[in-house]
C-alpha positions, 0 to 999 in steps of 0.5 A: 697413765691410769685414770684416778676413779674413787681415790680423792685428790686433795689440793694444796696451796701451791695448786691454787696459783695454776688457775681459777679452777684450782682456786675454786676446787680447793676452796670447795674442798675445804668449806663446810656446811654448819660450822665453817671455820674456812674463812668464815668472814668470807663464806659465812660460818653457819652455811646451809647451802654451798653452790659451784657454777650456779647457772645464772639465766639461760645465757650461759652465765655461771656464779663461781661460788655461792653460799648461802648462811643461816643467820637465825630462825628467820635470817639468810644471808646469800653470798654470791662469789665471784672469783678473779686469779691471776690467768683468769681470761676476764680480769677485774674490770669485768667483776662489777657488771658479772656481779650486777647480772647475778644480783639482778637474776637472783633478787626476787623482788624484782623477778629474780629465780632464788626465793628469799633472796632481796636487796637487804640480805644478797651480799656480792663478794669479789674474791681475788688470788694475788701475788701482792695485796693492794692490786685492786684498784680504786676504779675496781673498788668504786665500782663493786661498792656502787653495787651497794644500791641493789645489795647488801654491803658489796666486799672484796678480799683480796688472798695472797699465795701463802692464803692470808687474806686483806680485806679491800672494801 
């Protein structure tokens, strides 16, 4: 097999379900900076800025996806995303303390590494890939919306197979 230098590889839904790298990849294939039209309530619509594996501290720490949208001359709003599939190796039960990590290494008020980023316009997003919407558990769901007390309105979205979305939280 030859290797595959210089010619695109455009991925599809039916590659999303074989794992979290091919769910990140075609989400990343398909945001846009500016005029976003790819799940804007998700991502943002006016993105200036899209991160992928955004190292978070020197413990190796990565955020899946990051977005940062221009909500006017003077109002950014900083998505920090993390991603759950299916085969993902740390399930949802770990999506709240991952999420806290890169709220407290972002936030510069209380020390953190991204400039203008503060409790007020951080927004945490749990991105799940399901086969059935509603697997999120309340359990889940309680503890992403405690992140409420460092950041700003905490989500989950759940998106099936097909790519239809539910808003969880």
């Amino acid at each position: 097999m030859s290797p595959n230098f210089g010619k695109p590889v455009s991925l599809n839904w039916n590659d999303v379900k074989n794992s979290e790298t091919h769910f990140q990849a075609f989400i990343l294939q398909n945001l846009q900076v500016e005029n976003n039209n790819f799940y804007p309530e998700i991502f943002g619509r006016n993105i200036v800025w899209i991160g992928n594996e955004v190292f978070a501290g020197s413990g190796m720490q990565k955020i899946d996806l990051m977005t940062i949208e221009k909500i006017n001359e003077t109002r950014l709003l900083f998505r920090i995303i993390e991603l759950k599939h299916p085969k993902s190796r740390m399930g949802l039960n770990f999506a709240k303390s991952q999420l806290e990590y890169y709220i407290n290494w972002a936030r510069e008020d209380v020390g953190g590494h991204i400039r203008g980023a503060f409790q007020f316009n951080i927004k945490p997003i749990l991105l799940t890939l399901t086969r059935r919407f509603s697997s999120v558990s309340q359990n889940v769901r309680n503890e992403i919306q405690s992140l409420s007390s460092i950041s700003f309105e905490p989500e989950i979205w759940e998106i099936d197979f097909t790519g239809k979305v539910n808003k969880v939280l």
